[in-house]
C-alpha atoms as an extended CHARMM CRD file, in Angstrom:
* protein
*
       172  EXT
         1         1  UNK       CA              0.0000000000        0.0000000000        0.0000000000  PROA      1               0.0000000000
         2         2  UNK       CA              1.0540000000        3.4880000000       -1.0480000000  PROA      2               0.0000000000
         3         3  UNK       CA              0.6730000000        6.1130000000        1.6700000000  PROA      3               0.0000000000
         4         4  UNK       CA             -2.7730000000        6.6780000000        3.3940000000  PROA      4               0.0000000000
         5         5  UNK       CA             -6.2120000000        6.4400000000        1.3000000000  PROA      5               0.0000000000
         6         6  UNK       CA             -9.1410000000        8.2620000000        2.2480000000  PROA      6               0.0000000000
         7         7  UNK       CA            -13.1110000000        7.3060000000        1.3890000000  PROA      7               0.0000000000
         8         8  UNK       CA            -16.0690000000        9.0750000000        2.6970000000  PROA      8               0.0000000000
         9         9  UNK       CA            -18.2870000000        6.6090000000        5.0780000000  PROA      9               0.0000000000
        10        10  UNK       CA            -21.0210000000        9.9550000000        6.3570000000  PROA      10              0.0000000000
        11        11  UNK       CA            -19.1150000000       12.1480000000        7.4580000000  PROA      11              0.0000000000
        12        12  UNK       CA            -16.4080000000        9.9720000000        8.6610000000  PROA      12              0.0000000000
        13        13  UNK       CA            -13.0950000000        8.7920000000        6.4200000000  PROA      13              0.0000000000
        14        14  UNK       CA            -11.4120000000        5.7710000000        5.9730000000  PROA      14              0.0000000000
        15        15  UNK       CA             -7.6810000000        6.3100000000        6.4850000000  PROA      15              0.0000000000
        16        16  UNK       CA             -6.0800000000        3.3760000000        5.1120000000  PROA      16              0.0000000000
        17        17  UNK       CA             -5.4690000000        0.4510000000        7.4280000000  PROA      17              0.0000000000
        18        18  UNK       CA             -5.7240000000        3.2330000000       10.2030000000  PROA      18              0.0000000000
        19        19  UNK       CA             -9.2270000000        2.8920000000       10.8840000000  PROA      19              0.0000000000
        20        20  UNK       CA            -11.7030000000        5.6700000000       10.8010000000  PROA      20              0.0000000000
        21        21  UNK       CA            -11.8910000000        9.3790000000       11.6850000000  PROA      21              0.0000000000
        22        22  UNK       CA            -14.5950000000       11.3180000000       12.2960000000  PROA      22              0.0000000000
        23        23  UNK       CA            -14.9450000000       14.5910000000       10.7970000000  PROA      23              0.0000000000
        24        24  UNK       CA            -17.1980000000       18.0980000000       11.3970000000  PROA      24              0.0000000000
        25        25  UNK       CA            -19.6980000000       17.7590000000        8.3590000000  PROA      25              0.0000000000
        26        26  UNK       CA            -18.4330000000       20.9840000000        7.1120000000  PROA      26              0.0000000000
        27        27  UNK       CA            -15.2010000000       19.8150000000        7.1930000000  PROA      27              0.0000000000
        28        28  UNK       CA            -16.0730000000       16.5990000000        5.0530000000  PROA      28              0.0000000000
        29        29  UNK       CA            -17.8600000000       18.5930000000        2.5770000000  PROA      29              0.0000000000
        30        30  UNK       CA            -15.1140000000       20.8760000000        2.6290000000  PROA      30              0.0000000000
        31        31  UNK       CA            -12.8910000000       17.8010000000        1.5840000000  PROA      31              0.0000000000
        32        32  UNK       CA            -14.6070000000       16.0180000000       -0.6930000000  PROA      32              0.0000000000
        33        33  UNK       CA            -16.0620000000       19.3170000000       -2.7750000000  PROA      33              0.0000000000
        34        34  UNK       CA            -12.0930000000       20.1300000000       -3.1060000000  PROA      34              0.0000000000
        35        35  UNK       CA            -11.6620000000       16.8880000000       -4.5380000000  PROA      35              0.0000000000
        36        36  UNK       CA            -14.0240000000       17.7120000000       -6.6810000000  PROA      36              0.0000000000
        37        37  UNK       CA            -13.0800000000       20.8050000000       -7.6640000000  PROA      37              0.0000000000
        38        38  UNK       CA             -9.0950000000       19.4290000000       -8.3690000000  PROA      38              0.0000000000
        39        39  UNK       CA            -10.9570000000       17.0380000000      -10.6100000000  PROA      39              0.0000000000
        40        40  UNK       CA            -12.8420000000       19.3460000000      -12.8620000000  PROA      40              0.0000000000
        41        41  UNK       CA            -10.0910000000       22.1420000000      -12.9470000000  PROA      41              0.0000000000
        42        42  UNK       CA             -7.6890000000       18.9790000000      -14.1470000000  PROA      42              0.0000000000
        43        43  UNK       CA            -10.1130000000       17.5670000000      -16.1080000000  PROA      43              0.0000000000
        44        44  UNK       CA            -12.2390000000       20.1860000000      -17.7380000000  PROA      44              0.0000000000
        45        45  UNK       CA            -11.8260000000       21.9590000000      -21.3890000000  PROA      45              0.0000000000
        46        46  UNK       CA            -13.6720000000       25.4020000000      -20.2610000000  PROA      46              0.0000000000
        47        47  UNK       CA            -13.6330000000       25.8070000000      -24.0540000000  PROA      47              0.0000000000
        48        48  UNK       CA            -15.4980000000       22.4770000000      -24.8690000000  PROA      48              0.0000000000
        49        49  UNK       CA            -17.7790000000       21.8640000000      -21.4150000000  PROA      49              0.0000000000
        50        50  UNK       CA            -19.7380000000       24.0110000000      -19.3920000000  PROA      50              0.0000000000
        51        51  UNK       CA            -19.8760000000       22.8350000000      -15.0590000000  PROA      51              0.0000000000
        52        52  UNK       CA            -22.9420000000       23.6940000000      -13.1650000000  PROA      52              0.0000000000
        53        53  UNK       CA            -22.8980000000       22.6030000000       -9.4620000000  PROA      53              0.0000000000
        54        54  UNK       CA            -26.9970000000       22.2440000000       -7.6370000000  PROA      54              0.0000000000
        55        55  UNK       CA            -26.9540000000       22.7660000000       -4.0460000000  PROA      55              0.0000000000
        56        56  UNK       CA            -28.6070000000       20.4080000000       -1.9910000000  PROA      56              0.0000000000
        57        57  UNK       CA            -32.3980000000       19.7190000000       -1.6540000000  PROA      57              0.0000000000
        58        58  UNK       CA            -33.5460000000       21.1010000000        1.8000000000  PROA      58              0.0000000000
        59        59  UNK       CA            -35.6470000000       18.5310000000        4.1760000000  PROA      59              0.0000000000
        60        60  UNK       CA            -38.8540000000       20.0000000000        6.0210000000  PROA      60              0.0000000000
        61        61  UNK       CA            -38.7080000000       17.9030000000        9.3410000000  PROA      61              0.0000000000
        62        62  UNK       CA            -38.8180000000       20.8290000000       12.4110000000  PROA      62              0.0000000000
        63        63  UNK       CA            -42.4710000000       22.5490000000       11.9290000000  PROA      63              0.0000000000
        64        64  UNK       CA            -41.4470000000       25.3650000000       14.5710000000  PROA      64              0.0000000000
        65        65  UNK       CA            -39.4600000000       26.3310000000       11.5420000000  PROA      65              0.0000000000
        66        66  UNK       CA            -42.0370000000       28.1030000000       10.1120000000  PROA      66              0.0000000000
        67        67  UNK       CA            -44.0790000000       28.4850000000       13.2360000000  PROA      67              0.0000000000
        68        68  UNK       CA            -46.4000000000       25.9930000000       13.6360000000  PROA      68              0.0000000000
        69        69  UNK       CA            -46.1410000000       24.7920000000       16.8390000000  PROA      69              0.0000000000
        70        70  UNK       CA            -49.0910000000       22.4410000000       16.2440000000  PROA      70              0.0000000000
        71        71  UNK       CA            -47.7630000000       20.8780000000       13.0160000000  PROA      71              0.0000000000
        72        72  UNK       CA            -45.9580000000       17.5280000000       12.5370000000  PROA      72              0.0000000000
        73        73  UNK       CA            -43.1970000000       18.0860000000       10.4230000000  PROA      73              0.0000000000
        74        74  UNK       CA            -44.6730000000       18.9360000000        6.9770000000  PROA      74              0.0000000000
        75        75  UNK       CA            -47.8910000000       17.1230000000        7.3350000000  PROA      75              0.0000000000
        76        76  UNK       CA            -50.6240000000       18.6420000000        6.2140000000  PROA      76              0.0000000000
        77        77  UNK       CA            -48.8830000000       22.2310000000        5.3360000000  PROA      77              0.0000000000
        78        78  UNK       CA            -51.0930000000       23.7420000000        2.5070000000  PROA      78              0.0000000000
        79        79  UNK       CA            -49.0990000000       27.0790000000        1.9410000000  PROA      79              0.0000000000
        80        80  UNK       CA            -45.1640000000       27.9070000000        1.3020000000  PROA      80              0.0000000000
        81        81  UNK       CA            -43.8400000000       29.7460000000        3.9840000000  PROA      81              0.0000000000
        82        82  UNK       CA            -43.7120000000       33.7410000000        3.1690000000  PROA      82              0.0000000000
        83        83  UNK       CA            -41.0460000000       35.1910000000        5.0260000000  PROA      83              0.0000000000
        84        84  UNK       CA            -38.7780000000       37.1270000000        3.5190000000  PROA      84              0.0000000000
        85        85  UNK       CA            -34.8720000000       35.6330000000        3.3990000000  PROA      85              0.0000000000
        86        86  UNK       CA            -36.2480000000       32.4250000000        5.0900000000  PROA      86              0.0000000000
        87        87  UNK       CA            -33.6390000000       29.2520000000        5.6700000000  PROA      87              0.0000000000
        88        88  UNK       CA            -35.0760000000       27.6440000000        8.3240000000  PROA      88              0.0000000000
        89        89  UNK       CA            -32.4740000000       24.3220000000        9.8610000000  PROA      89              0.0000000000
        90        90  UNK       CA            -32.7600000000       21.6930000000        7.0990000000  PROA      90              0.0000000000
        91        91  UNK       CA            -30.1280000000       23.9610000000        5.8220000000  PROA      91              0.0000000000
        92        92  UNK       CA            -26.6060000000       24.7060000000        6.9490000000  PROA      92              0.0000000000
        93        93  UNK       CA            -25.7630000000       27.8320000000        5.7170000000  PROA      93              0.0000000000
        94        94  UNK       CA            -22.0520000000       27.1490000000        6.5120000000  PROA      94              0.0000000000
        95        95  UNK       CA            -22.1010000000       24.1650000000        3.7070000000  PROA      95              0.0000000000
        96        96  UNK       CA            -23.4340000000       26.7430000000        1.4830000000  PROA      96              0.0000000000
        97        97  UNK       CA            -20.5150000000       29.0450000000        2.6460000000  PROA      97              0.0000000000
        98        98  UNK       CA            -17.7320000000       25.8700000000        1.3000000000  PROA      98              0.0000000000
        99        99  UNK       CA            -19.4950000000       26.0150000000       -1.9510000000  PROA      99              0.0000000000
       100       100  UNK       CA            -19.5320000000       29.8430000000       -2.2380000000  PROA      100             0.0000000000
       101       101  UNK       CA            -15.1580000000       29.5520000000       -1.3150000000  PROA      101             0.0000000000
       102       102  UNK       CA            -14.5170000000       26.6570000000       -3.3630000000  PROA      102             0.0000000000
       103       103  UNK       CA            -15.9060000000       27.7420000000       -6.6560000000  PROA      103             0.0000000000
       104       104  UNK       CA            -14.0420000000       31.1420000000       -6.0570000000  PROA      104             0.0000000000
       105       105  UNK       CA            -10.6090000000       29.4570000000       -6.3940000000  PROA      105             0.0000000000
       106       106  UNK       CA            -11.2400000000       27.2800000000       -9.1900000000  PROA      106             0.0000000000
       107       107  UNK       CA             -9.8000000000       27.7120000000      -12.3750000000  PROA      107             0.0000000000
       108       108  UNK       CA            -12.5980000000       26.1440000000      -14.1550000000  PROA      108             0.0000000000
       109       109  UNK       CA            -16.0640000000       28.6550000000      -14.4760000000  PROA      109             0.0000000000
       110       110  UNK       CA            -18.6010000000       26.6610000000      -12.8490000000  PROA      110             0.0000000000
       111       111  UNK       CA            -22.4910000000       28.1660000000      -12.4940000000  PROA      111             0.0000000000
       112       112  UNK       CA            -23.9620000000       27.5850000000       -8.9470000000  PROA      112             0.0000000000
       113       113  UNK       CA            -27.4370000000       27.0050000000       -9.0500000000  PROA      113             0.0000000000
       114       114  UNK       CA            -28.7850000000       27.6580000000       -5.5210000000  PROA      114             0.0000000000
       115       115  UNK       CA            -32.2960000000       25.6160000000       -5.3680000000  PROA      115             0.0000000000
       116       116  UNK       CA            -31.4030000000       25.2870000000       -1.4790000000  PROA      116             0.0000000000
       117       117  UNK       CA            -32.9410000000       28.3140000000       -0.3220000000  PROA      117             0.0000000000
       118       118  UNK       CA            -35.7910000000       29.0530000000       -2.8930000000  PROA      118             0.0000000000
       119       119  UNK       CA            -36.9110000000       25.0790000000       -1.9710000000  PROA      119             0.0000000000
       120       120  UNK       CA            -37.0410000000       25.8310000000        1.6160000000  PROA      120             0.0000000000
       121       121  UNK       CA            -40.2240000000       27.9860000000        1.5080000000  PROA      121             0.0000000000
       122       122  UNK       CA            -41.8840000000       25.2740000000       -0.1310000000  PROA      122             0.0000000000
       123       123  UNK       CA            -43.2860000000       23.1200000000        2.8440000000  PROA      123             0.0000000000
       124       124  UNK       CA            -46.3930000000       22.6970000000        1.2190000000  PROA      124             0.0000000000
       125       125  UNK       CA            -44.9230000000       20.2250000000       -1.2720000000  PROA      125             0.0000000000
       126       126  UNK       CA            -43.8110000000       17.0210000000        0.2570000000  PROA      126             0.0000000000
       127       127  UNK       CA            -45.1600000000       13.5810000000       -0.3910000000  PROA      127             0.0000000000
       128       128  UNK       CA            -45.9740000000       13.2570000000        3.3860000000  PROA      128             0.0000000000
       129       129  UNK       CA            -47.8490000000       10.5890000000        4.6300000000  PROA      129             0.0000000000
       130       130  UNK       CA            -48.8000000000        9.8870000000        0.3850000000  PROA      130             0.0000000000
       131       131  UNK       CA            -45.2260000000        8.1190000000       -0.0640000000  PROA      131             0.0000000000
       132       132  UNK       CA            -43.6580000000        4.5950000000       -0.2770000000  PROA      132             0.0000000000
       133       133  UNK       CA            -41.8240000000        2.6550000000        2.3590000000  PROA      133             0.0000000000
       134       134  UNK       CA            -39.8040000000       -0.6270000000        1.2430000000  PROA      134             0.0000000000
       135       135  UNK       CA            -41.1810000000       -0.2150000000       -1.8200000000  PROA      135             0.0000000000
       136       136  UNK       CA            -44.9560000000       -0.0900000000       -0.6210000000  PROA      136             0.0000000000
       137       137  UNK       CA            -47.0890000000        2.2750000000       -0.3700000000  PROA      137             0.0000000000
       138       138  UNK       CA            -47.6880000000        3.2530000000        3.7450000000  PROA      138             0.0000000000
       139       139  UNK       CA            -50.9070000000        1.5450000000        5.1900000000  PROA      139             0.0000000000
       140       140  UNK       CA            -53.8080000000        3.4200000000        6.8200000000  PROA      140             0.0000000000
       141       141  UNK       CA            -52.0720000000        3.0220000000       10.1290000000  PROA      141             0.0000000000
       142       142  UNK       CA            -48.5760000000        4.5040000000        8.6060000000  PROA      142             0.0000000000
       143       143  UNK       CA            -50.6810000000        7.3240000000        7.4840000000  PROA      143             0.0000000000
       144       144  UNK       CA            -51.7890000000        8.0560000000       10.5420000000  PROA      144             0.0000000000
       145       145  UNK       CA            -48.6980000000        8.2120000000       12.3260000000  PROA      145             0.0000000000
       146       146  UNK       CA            -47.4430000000       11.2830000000       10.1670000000  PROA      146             0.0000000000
       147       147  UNK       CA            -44.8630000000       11.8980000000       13.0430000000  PROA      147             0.0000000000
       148       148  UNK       CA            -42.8250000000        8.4520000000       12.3620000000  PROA      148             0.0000000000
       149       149  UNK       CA            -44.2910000000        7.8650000000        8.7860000000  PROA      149             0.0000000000
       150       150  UNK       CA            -44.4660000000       11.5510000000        7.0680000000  PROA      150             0.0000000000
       151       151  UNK       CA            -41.4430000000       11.9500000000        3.9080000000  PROA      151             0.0000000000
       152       152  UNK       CA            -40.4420000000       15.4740000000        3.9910000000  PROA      152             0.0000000000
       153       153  UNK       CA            -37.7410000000       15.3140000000        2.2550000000  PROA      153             0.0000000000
       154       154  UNK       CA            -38.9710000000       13.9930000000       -1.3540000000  PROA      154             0.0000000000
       155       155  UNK       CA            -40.9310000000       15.9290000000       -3.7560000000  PROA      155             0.0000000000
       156       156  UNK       CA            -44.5440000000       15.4880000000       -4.4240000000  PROA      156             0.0000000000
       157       157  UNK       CA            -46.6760000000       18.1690000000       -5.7120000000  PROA      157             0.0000000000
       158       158  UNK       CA            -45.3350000000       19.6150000000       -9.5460000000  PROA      158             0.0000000000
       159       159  UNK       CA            -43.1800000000       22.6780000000       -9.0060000000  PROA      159             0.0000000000
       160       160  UNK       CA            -40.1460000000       22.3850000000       -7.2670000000  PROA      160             0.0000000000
       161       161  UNK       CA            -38.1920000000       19.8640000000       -9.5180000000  PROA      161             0.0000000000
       162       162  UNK       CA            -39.6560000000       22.2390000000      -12.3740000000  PROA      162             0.0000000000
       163       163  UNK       CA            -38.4770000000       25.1830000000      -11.2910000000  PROA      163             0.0000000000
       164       164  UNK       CA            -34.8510000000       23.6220000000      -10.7730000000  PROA      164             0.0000000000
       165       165  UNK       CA            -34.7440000000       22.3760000000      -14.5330000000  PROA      165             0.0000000000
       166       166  UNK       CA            -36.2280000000       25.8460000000      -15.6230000000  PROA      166             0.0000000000
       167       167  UNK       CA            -33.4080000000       28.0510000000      -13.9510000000  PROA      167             0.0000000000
       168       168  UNK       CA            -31.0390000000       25.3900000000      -15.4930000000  PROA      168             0.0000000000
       169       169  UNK       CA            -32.4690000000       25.5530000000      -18.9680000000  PROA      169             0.0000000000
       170       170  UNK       CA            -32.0230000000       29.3520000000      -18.5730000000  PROA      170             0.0000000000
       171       171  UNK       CA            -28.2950000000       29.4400000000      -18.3190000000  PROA      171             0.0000000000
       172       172  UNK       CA            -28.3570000000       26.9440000000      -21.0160000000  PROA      172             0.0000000000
């Protein structure tokens, strides 16, 4: 073996026959976005390909969020949330802030597409307690239990996923 190997495990590395070492999350991302950054500025003809880089797809899990202390997760939300600069905590903002320094120092243009934040004030359209688990669909008593059963993190209603291929298509 040729000096120490790293591989991302969540947030933790591999290092060799060394065992494991676990790592802030921004620190991780930190790593492996550099990697990918070396890659494309070694890689890339500027001349020949274009790089765009999507931020991550926010979750909806803490309903005091967007103040409703009531609510269960995204369950039954009906309307986006309408504050102004919203992020909410499905989103780091310091993971944002790696992505922001990396793409300054590469060589390589790349366009950042932010869907992060614009996504986040769309609570409204989860799949809920209308999703799959295991490959089935929940049963009555899954749907009931929105607190252990409810999927805020996937896409149901049209309009998000659009709107992320529309901003694309426009810097195409």
């Amino acid at each position: 073996m040729s000096g120490p190997r790293l591989k991302t495990l969540w947030g933790s590395f591999a290092n060799g026959d060394e065992g494991y070492e676990e790592l802030d999350t921004t620190v991780a991302y930190r790593i492996g976005l550099k990697t990918w950054a070396n890659w494309i500025d070694s890689n890339i003809n500027p001349n020949k390909t274009r790089v765009f880089f999507t931020t991550m797809s926010p979750t909806h899990t803490r309903n005091e969020d967007w103040n409703n202390t009531q609510g269960i997760k995204c369950f039954n939300e009906t309307k986006p949330v309408l504050k102004k600069k919203y992020w909410g905590s499905g989103s780091d903002k310091r993971m944002m802030s790696v992505v922001a320094s990396i793409g300054k120092k590469m060589k390589v243009p790349v366009t950042f597409i932010n869907i992060t934040q614009l996504s986040k004030y769309q609570i409204d359209a989860h799949a809920s307690v209308y999703t799959e688990t295991g490959g089935k669909l929940l049963t009555k008593e899954q749907r009931e239990d929105p607190l252990h059963h409810a999927d805020c993190i996937h896409w149901f209603l049209p309009g998000v996923p659009d709107t992320w291929n529309r901003i694309f298509l426009a810097y195409l």
